[in-house]
C-alpha positions in Angstrom: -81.8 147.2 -10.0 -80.6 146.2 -6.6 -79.1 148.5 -4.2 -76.5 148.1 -1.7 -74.3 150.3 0.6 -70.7 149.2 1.2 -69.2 151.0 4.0 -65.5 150.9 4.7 -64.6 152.1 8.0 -61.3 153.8 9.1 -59.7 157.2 9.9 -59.5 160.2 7.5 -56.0 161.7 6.5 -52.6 160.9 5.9 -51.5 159.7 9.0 -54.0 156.8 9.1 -53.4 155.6 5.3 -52.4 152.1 5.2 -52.9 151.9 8.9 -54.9 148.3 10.2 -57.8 150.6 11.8 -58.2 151.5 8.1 -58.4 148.4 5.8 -62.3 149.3 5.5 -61.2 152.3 3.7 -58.6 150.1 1.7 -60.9 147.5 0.3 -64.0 149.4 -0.7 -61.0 151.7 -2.2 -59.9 149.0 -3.8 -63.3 147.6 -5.2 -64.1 150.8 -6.5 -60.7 151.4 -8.0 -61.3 147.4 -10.2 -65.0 148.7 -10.7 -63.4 151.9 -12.3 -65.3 154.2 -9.9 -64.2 157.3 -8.6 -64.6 159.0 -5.0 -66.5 162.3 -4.7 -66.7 164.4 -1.4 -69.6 164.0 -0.4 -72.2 165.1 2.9 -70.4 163.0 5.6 -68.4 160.5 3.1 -66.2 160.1 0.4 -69.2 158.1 -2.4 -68.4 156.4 -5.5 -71.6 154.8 -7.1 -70.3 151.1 -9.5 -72.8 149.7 -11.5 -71.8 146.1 -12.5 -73.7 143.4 -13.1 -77.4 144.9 -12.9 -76.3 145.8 -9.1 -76.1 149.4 -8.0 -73.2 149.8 -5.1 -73.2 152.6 -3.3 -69.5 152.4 -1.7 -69.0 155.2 1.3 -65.6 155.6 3.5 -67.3 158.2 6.0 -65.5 161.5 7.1 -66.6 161.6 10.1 -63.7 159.6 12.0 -63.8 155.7 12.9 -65.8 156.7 16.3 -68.7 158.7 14.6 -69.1 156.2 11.4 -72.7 155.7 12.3 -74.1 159.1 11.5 -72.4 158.5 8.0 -74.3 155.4 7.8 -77.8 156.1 8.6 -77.5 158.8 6.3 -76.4 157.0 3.4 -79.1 154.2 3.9 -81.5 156.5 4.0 -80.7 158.8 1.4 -79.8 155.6 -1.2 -82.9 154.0 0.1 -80.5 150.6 0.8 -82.5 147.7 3.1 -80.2 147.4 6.3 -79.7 143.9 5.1 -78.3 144.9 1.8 -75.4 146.9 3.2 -72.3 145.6 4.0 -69.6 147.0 6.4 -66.0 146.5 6.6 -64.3 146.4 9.8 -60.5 145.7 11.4 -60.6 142.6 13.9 -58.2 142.0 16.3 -59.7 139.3 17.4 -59.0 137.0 14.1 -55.6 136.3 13.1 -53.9 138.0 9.9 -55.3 134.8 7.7 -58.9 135.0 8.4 -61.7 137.0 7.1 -65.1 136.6 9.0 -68.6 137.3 7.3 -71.7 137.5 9.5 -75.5 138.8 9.0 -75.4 140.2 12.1 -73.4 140.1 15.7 -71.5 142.2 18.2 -69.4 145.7 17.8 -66.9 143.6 19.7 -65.7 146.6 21.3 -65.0 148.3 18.3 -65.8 151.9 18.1 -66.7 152.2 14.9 -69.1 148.9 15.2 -70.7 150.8 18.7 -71.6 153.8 17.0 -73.2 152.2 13.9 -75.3 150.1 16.6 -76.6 152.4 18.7 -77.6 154.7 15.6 -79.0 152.0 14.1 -80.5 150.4 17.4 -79.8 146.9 15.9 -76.5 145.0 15.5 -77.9 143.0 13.2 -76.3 143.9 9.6 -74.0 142.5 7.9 -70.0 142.6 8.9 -67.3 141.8 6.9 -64.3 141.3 9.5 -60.4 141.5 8.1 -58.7 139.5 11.2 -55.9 141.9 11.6 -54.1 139.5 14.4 -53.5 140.6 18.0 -49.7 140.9 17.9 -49.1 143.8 20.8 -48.2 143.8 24.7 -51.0 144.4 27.0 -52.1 147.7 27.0 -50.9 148.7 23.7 -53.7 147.7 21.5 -54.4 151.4 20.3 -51.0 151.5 19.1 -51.4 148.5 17.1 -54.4 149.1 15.6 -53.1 152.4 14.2 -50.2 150.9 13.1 -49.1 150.6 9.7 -49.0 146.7 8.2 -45.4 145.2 8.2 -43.3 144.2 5.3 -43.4 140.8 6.0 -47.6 141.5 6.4 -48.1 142.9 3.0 -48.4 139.9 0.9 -50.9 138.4 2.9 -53.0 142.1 3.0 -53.0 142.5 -0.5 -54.0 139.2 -0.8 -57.1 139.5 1.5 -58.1 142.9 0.0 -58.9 141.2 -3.1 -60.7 138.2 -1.2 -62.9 141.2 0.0 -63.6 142.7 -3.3 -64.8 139.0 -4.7 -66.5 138.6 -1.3 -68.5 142.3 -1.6 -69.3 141.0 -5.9 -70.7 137.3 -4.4 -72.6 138.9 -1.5 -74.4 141.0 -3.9 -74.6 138.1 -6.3 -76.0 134.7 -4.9 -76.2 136.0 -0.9 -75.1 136.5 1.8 -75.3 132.7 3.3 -73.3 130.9 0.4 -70.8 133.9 0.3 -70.4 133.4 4.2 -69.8 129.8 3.6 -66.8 130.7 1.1 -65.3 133.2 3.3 -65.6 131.9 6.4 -63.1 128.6 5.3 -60.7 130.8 3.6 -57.0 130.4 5.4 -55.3 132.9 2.9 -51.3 132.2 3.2 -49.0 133.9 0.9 
């Protein structure tokens, strides 16, 4: 049976839920909530293990805070035994606009923190990233605030209807690959 890791990122505790920083923990939440999983505390994560389809997920949201997700990680890939290319990673991006989700086998942390730490743990940036383009909507110098932020009324539609984009993203990527899934993703303009 095929392994792979999914790793939301974000922020544990209340005051991050349903912040942008932490749509990583909102989609594998949401994945392993359709997949009828359930979360466990776990050493350095909350882990739900979804069998579906002859494919074993491994779905972590580490506890260790955005800035430290790469300790989290490592230790998951090597205690599941996961190939680096078979894990997946779900990130915030500021630099796509609300409608866009970006899929990639490898590339930059693009300054995020939780990107940076994976990469230097890992000593590679080259596994796979699935970006939620979050938009960029903030005055200069107040991109912390907005990232922490919680989504807007008017944003919701358009979230909800990306999280689920993500779960049939995370299902194809384990499915038929990660290049035909990227090909899918990559087109999608998602509008309410």
């Amino acid at each position: 049976m095929s392994k792979f890791l999914i790793i939301g990122l974000g922020n544990i505790g209340n005051e991050y839920a349903n912040t942008r920083h932490n749509i990583g923990f909102d989609v594998v939440n949401a994945f392993v909530q359709k997949h009828e999983g359930n979360f466990s505390v776990e050493k350095l994560a909350y882990m739900a293990e979804i069998k579906w389809k002859g494919k074993q997920f491994v779905c972590i949201c580490p506890t260790t805070y955005m800035n430290l997700s790469g300790k989290a990680f490592k230790y998951w890939m090597d205690k599941e035994k996961v190939r680096l290319e078979n894990t997946l990673t779900i990130v915030d991006e500021i630099a796509l606009p609300l409608d866009k989700l970006r899929l990639r086998p490898s590339g930059s942390d693009a300054g995020h923190n939780g990107l940076k730490d994976i990469q230097n743990i890992l000593g590679t940036d080259k596994y796979p990233k699935l970006r939620f383009g979050i938009g960029n909507n903030y005055p200069k110098g107040m991109q912390a605030n907005f990232v922490l932020s919680k989504w807007l009324n008017n944003e919701m539609t358009i979230v909800e209807l990306k999280i689920q984009k993500c779960i049939e993203a995370i299902e194809s990527f384990a499915i038929v690959g990660i290049e035909q899934t990227m090909n899918e993703v990559n087109k999608l303009s998602i509008k309410p």
